[in-house]
C-alpha positions as CSV (number, residue, x, y, z in Angstrom):
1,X,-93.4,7.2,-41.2
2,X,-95.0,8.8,-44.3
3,X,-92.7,10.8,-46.6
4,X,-93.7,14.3,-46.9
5,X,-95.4,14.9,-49.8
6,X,-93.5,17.2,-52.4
7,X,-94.8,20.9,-53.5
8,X,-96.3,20.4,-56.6
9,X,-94.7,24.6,-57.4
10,X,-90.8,23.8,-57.6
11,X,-91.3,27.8,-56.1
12,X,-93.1,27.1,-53.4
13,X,-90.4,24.2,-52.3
14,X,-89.5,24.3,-48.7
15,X,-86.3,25.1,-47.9
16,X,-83.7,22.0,-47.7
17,X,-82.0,22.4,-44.0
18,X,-77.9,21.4,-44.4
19,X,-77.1,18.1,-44.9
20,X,-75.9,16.5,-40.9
21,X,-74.1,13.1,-40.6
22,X,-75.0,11.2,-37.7
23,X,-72.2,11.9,-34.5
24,X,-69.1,9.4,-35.2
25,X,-68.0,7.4,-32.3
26,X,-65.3,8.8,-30.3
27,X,-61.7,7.2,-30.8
28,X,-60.7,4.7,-28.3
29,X,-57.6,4.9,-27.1
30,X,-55.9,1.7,-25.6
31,X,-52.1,2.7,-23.4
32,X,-49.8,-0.2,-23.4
33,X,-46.7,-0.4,-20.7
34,X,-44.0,-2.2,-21.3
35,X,-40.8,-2.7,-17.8
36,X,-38.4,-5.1,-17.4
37,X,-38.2,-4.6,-13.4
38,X,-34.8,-6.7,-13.3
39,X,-36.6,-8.3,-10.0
40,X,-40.3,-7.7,-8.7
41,X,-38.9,-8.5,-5.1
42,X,-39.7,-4.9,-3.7
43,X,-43.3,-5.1,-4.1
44,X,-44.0,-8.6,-3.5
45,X,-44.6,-10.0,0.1
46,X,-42.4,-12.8,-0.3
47,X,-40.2,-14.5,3.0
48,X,-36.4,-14.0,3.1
49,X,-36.3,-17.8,1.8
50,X,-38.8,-17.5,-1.1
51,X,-36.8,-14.3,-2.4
52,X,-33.6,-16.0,-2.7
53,X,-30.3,-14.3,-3.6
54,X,-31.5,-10.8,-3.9
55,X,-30.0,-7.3,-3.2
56,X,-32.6,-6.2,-2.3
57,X,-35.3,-7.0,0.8
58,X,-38.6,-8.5,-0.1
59,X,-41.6,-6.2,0.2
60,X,-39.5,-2.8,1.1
61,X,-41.9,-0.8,-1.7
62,X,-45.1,-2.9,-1.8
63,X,-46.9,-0.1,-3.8
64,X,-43.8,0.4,-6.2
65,X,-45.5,-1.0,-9.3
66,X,-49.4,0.4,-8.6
67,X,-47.6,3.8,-8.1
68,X,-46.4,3.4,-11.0
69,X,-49.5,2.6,-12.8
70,X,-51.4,5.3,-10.9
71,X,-49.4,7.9,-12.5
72,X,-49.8,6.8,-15.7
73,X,-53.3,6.5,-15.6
74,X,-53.5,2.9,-15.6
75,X,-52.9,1.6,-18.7
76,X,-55.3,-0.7,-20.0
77,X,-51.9,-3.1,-20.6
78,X,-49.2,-3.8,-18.8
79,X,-46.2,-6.1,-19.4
80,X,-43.2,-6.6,-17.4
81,X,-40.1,-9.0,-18.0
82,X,-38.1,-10.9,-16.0
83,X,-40.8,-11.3,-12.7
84,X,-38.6,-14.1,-12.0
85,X,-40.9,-16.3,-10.9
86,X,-41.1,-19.9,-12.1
87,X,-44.4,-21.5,-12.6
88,X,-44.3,-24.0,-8.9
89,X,-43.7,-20.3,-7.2
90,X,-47.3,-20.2,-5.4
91,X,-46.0,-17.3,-3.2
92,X,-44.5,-15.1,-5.6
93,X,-48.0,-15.7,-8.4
94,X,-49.7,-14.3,-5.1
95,X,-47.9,-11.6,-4.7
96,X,-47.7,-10.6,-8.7
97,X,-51.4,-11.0,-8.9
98,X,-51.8,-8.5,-5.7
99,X,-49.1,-6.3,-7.5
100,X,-50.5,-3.7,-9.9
101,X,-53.5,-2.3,-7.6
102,X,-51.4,-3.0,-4.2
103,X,-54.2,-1.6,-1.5
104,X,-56.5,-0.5,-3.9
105,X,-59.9,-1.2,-5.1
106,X,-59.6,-0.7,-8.1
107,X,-59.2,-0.6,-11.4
108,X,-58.9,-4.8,-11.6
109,X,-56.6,-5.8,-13.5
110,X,-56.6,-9.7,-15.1
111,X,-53.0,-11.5,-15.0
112,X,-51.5,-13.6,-17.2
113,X,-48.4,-15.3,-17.5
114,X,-45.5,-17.0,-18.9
115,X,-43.4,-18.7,-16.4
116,X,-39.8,-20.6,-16.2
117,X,-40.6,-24.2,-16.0
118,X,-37.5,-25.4,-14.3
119,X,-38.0,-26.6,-10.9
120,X,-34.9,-25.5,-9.2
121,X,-31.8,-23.2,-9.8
122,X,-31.6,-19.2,-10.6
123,X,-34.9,-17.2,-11.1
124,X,-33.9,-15.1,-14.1
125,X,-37.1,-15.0,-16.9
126,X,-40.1,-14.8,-16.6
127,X,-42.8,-12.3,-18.2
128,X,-46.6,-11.0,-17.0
129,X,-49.5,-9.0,-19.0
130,X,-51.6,-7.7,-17.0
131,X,-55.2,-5.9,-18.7
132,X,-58.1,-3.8,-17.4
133,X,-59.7,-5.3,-20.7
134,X,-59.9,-9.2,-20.0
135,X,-63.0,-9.1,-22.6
136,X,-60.8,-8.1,-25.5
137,X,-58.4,-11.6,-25.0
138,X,-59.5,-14.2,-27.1
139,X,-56.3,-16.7,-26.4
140,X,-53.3,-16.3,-24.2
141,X,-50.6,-18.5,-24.8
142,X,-47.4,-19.1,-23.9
143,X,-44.6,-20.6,-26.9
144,X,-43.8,-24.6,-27.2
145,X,-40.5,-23.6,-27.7
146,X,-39.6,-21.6,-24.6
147,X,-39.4,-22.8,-21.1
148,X,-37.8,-20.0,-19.9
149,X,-40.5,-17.9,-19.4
150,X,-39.8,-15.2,-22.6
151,X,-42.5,-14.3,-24.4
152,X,-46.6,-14.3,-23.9
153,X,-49.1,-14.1,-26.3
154,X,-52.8,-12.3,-25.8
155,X,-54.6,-12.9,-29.2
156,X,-57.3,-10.2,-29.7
157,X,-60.8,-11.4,-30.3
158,X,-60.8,-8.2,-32.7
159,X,-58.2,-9.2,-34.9
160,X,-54.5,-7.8,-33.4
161,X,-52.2,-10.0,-31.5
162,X,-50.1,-8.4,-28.3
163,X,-46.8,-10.0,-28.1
164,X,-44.6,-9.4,-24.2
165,X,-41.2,-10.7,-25.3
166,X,-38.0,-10.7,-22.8
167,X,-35.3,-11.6,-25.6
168,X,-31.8,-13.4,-24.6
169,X,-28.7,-11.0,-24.2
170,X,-26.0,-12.5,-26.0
171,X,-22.9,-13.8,-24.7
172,X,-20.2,-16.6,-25.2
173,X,-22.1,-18.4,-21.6
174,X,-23.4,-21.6,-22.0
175,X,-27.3,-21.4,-22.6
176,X,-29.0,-25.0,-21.0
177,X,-32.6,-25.8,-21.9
178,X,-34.5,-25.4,-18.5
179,X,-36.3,-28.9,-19.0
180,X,-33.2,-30.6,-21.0
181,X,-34.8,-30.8,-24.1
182,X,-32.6,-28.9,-26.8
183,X,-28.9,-29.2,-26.7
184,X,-26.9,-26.6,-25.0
185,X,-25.6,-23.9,-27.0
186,X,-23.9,-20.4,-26.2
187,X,-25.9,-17.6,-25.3
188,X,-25.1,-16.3,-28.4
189,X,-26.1,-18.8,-30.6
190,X,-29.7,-19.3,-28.6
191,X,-30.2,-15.5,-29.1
192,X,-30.2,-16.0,-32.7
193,X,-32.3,-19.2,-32.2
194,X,-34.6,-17.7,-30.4
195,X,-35.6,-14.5,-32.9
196,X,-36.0,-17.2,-35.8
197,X,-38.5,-19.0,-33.8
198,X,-39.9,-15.9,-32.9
199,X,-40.1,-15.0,-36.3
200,X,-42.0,-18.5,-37.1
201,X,-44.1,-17.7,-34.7
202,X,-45.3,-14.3,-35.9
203,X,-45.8,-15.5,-39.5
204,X,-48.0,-18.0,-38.4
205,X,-50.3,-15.4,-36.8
206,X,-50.2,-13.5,-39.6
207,X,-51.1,-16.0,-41.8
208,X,-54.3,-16.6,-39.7
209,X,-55.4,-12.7,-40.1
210,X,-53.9,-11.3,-36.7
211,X,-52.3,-8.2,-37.1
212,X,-49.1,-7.8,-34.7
213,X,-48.0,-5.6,-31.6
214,X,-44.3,-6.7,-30.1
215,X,-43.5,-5.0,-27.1
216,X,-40.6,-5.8,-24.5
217,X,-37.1,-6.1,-24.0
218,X,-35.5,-7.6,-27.1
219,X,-31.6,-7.2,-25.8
220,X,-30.9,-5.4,-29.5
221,X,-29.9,-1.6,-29.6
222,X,-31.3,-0.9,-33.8
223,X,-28.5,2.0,-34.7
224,X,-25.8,3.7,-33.0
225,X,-28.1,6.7,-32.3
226,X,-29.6,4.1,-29.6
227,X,-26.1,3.3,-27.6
228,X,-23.8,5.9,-25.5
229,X,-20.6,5.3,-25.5
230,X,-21.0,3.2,-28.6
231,X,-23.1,0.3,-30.4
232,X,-21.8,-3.2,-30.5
233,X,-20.6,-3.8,-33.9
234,X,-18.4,-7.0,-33.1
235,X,-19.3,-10.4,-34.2
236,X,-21.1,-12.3,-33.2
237,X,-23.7,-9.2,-31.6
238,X,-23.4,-7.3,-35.3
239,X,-24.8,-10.5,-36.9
240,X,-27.5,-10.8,-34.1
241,X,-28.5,-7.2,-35.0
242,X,-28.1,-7.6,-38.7
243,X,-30.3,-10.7,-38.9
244,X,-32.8,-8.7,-36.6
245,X,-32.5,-5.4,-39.1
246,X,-32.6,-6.9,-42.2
247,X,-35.1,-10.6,-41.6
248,X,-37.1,-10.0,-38.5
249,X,-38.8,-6.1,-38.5
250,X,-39.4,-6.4,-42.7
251,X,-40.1,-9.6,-43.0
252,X,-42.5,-9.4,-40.5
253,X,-43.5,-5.6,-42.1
254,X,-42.7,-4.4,-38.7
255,X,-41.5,-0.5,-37.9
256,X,-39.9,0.6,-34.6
257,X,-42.7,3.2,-33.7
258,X,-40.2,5.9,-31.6
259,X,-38.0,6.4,-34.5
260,X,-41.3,6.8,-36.5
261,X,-42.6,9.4,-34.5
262,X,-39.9,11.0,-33.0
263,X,-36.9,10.8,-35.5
264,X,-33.3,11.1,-34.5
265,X,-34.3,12.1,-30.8
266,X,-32.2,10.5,-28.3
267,X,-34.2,8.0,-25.8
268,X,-32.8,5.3,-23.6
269,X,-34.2,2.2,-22.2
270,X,-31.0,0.4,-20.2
271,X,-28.8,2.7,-18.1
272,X,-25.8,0.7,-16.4
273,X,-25.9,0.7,-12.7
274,X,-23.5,2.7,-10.9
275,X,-23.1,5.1,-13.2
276,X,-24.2,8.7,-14.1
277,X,-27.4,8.8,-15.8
278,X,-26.4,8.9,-19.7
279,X,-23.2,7.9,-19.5
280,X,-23.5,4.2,-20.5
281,X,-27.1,4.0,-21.5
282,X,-29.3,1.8,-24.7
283,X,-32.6,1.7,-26.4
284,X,-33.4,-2.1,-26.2
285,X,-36.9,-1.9,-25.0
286,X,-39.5,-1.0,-28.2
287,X,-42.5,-1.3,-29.4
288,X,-42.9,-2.8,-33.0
289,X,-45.9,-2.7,-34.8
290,X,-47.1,-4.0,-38.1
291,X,-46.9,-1.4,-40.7
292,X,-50.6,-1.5,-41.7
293,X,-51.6,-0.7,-37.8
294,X,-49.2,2.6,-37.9
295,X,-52.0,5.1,-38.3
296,X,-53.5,3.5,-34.9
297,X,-50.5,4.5,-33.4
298,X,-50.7,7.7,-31.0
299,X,-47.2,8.0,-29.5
300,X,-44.8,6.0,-27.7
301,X,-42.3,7.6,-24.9
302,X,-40.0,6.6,-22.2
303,X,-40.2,7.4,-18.8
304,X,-36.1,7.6,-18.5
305,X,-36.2,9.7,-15.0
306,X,-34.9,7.3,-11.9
307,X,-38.3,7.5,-10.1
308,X,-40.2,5.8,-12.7
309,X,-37.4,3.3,-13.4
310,X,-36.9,2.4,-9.1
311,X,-34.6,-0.2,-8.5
312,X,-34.4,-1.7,-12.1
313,X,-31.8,-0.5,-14.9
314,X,-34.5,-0.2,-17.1
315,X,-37.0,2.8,-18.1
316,X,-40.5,1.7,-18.6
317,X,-41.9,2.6,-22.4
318,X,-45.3,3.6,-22.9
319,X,-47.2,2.5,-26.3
320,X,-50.6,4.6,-27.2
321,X,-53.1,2.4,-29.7
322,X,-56.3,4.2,-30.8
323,X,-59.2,2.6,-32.6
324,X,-58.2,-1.0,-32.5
325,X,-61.9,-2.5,-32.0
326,X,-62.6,-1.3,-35.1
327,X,-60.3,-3.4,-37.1
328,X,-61.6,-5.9,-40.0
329,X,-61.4,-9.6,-38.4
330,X,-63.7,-12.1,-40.1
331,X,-62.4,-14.7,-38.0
332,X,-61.4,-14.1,-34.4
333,X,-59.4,-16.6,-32.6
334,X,-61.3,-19.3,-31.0
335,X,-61.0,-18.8,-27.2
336,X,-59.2,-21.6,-26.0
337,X,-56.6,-20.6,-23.6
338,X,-53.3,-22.3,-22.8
339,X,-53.0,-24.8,-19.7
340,X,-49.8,-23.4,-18.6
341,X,-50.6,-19.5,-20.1
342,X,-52.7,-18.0,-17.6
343,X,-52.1,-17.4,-13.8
């Protein structure tokens, strides 16, 4: 197109209309949720054999989790610990694939998972992401050093790195290597084994350019504001929790987001069975998030009331990203996904 020519009187000059900048794009928000369900057995059709030892019947709530979902608006992620499945359990993959949209159409959600790979004894681990966004996941991947079924990986094609981790409670119980591999230890000692190779594990992302989101249960209550009646400062949990504190979150340049945003205000995660609510209560389940990704943050919350938390003794946590397609990744991960990391 031909520029208009100028007036060659400066008085004669049209008037110059205000500068406009072209629209900018709306924010994109992206909702994460985060719920240990203690067992998925209520809303999985599973036989009285296949559900083993539980309390509680197979398939009495089979639209307990979509339910959930639905009233949350369907987050685009959702991660759950300790699904208890192990990764030979055809019937109960069915029925945690079937889960999240139970009787409904849609929205579809893609599964992954990271699965106990013992072949017989107690279902206890287990974790599941499931995403409305499959297109986002460049990678998902489970850990070579767990084969419990603890933590699951979905590497971002734009750069961020979404981490579902179901951390060890420590005790003075013998902790056995599903597949016999490492030596047994106590529960305590593998808790403290197990956030050092998590820890590995997170540096090397970093180091290839992938900024982190950890989400889950990580079994560690940060500051006595996050226990009622009290936090455990014995040894060996204090050590746990100082090795956590002071060498996980800033080496890492992680920052628990609810304290961020909301301060000293009391939230809860764990409530002890049997009990009134708030009388024997901890904030174990977070969300941590790389420092430099803070901004993207919109809020995080818990959904404390017993409706939203069922059958479990945990409250599902809610995580609100915004913006994170637009973050600076000159190399996404190549998309080569696990063998054992998807279901």
């Amino acid at each position: 197109m031909a520029k208009r020519p100028r007036p060659d009187d400066p008085d004669e000059s049209v008037p110059k209309k205000p500068r406009t900048l072209p629209p900018a794009e709306p924010s994109t928000t992206l909702a994460v949720l985060s719920w240990n369900v203690d067992t998925p057995v209520p809303f999985l059709t599973l036989s009285p054999r296949k559900a083993g030892p539980s309390l509680i019947p197979p398939g009495t709530n089979l639209s307990l989790l979509s339910d959930l979902l639905s009233r949350n608006n369907f987050p685009d992620f959702v991660c759950l610990q300790e699904v208890r499945a192990r990764q030979t359990d055809k019937q109960w993959i069915s029925g945690l694939k079937a889960a999240p949209t139970w009787n409904l159409a849609e929205p579809k959600y893609t599964m992954y998972s990271s699965l106990s790979r013992a072949t017989r004894g107690q279902r206890h681990f287990g974790v599941v992401t499931y995403t409305r966004r499959p297109d986002l996941v460049a990678v998902a991947r489970e850990v070579d050093w767990d084969a419990e079924g603890r933590v699951l990986i979905l590497e971002m094609k734009n750069g961020w790195a979404l981490i579902n981790v179901y951390a060890l409670n420590g005790s003075e119980f013998m902790w056995r290597d599903p597949l016999g591999k490492v030596p047994p230890k106590t529960r305590n000692e593998r808790k403290r084994e197990f956030n050092q190779l998590l820890l590995e594990e997170c540096r090397a992302m970093q180091a290839r350019g992938l900024r982190l989101v950890l989400i889950g249960d990580f079994n560690i209550s940060l500051t006595k504001r996050d226990c009622v009646p009290r936090l455990r400062t014995e040894y060996p949990h204090s050590l746990a929790r100082k090795e956590f504190q002071e060498g996980f979150i800033p080496s890492l340049d992680l920052v628990d987001v609810y304290r961020i945003l909301h301060g000293t205000q009391p939230a809860f995660s764990w409530f002890a069975k049997g009990k009134p609510q708030g009388a024997d209560c901890a904030r174990v389940d977070y969300a941590l998030v790389e420092r430099s990704l803070l901004s993207r943050v919109v809020e995080t919350r818990y959904l404390e009331d017993s409706k939203e938390r069922a059958h479990s003794d945990h409250a599902p946590v809610m995580l609100t990203l915004r913006d994170m397609q637009a973050l600076d990744n000159p190399e996404p991960p190549s998309a080569v996904q696990s063998s054992s990391g998807i279901a």
